[in-house]
N, C-alpha and C positions, 0 to 999 in steps of 0.2 A: 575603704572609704575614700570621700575626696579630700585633699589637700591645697592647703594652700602656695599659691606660686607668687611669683611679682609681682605687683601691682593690683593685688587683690584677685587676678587668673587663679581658676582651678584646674589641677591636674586631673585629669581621667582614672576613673578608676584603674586598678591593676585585677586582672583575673589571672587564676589559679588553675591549673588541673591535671590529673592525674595520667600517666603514660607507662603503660606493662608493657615491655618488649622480651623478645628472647633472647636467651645466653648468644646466640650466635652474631644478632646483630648487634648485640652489645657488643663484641668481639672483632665484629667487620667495621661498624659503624656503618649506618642505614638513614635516608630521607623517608619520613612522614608524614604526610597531608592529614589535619585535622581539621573538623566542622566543629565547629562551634556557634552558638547564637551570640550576640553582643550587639549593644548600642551602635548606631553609625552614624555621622552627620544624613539630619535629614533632608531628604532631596528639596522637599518644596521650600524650604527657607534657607538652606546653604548650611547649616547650623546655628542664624542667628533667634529663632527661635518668634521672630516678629513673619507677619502675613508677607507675602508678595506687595511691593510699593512701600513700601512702611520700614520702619527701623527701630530696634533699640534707642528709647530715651537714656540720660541721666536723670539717676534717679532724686528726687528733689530732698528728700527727706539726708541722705547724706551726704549731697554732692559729687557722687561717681565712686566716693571713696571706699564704699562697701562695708566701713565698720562709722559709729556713732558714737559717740561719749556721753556718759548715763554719769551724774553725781548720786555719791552714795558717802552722804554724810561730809564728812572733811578730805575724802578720795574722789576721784574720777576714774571712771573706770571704761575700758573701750571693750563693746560686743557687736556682735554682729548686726549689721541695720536690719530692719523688721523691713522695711520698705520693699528690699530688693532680694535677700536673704546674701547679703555680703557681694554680691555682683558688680556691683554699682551701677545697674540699668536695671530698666522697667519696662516692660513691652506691653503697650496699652491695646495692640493688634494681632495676636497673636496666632502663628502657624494653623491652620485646621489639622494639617496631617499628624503632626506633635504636640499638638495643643500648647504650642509655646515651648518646651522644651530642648529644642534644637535637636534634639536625635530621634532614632529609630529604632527598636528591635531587627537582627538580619541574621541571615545564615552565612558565615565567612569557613572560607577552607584556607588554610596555612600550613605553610611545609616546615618543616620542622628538621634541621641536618642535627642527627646523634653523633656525636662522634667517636671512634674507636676507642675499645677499652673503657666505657662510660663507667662509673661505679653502680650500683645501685643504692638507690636513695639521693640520685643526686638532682639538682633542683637547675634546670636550662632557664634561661630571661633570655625575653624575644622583644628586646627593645622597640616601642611604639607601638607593639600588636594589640594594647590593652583596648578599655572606652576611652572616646573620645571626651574631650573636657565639652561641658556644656557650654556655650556661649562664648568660643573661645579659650586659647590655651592649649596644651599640651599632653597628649593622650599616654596613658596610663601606659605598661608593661604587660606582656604576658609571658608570667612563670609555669615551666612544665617538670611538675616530677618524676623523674624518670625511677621505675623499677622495673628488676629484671628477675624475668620468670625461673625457678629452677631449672635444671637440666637433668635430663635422664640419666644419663651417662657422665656428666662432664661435674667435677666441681670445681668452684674457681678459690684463688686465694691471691688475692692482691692481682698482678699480674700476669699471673700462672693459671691451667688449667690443670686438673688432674682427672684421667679415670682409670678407674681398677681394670685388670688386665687377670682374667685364671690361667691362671697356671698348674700343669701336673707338675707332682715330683720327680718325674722323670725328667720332662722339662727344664727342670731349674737343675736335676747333676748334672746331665747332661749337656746342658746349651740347645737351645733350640732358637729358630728365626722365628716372630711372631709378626703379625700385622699388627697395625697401633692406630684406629682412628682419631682423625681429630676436628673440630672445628666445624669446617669448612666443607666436610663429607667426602675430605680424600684420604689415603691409607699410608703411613709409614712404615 
């Protein structure tokens, strides 16, 4: 949801979303381009959310200040202005393209650096990717969960990878040279 910031700004939402990678590039660490839809300041009003020539008022009902004071009995109590829904502006001319809201639905592609050794289940923030704040203010985050696919062959523990190797019993009295793969698809 949104949040409040200084001065009665809201912050942009934060989006969320899911990222399956595999053992290996969990291992190397890998760059990922993802699409996503999300809000984005809209083109025709800048993000202020008012027509072309025109501007955000202040709002008259609070003074700009975005919350109101409501008496309830022997208390006062401060909520959100009805006027403006806590903004403290009013846009009496409002964008066609956003109908006054200041953003847009869009399709964004963002790269995304995993880095080596990643856990699985582990949770990336992409500082500033999130929505943008409506009318101003400071755009949300975007969180990526990183999981990682099983592996065929390989299982991991903490830092370590392991895979089973057959071995004959002639093999093991004997001594024998085996190849070992790993990782990466080279052989030791």
């Amino acid at each position: 949801g949104l949040s409040k910031g200084r001065r009665g700004a809201r912050l942009g939402t934060s989006l969320r979303l899911v990222l399956v990678i595999d053992l290996h590039d969990a291992a190397t660490g890998v760059k990922r381009t993802i699409e996503l839809f999300r809000n984005e300041s809209c083109d025709g009003c800048k993000g202020s959310g008012a027509a072309a020539g025109s501007h955000p008022e202040t709002c008259s009902t609070c003074g700009g200040r975005g919350a109101v004071m409501r008496s309830a009995g022997f208390f006062s109590v401060q909520q959100t202005c009805p006027g403006c829904s806590g903004s403290g502006q009013k846009i009496k001319n409002p964008c066609r393209e956003c109908r006054g809201q200041g953003v847009q639905r869009k399709k964004r592609e963002i790269e995304i650096d995993i880095p080596a050794g990643i856990e699985d289940g582990t949770r990336l923030r992409v500082a500033g990717e999130g929505e943008p704040a409506r009318q101003g203010g400071a755009s949300g985050d975007l969180f990526v969960d990183v999981f990682v696919r099983a592996h065929e062959f390989f299982k991991r523990d903490g830092a370590n990878l392991y895979c089973e190797i057959p071995l004959s019993i002639t093999q093991l009295a004997l001594g024998a040279e085996v190849e070992i793969p790993t990782i990466t698809g080279k052989t030791v």
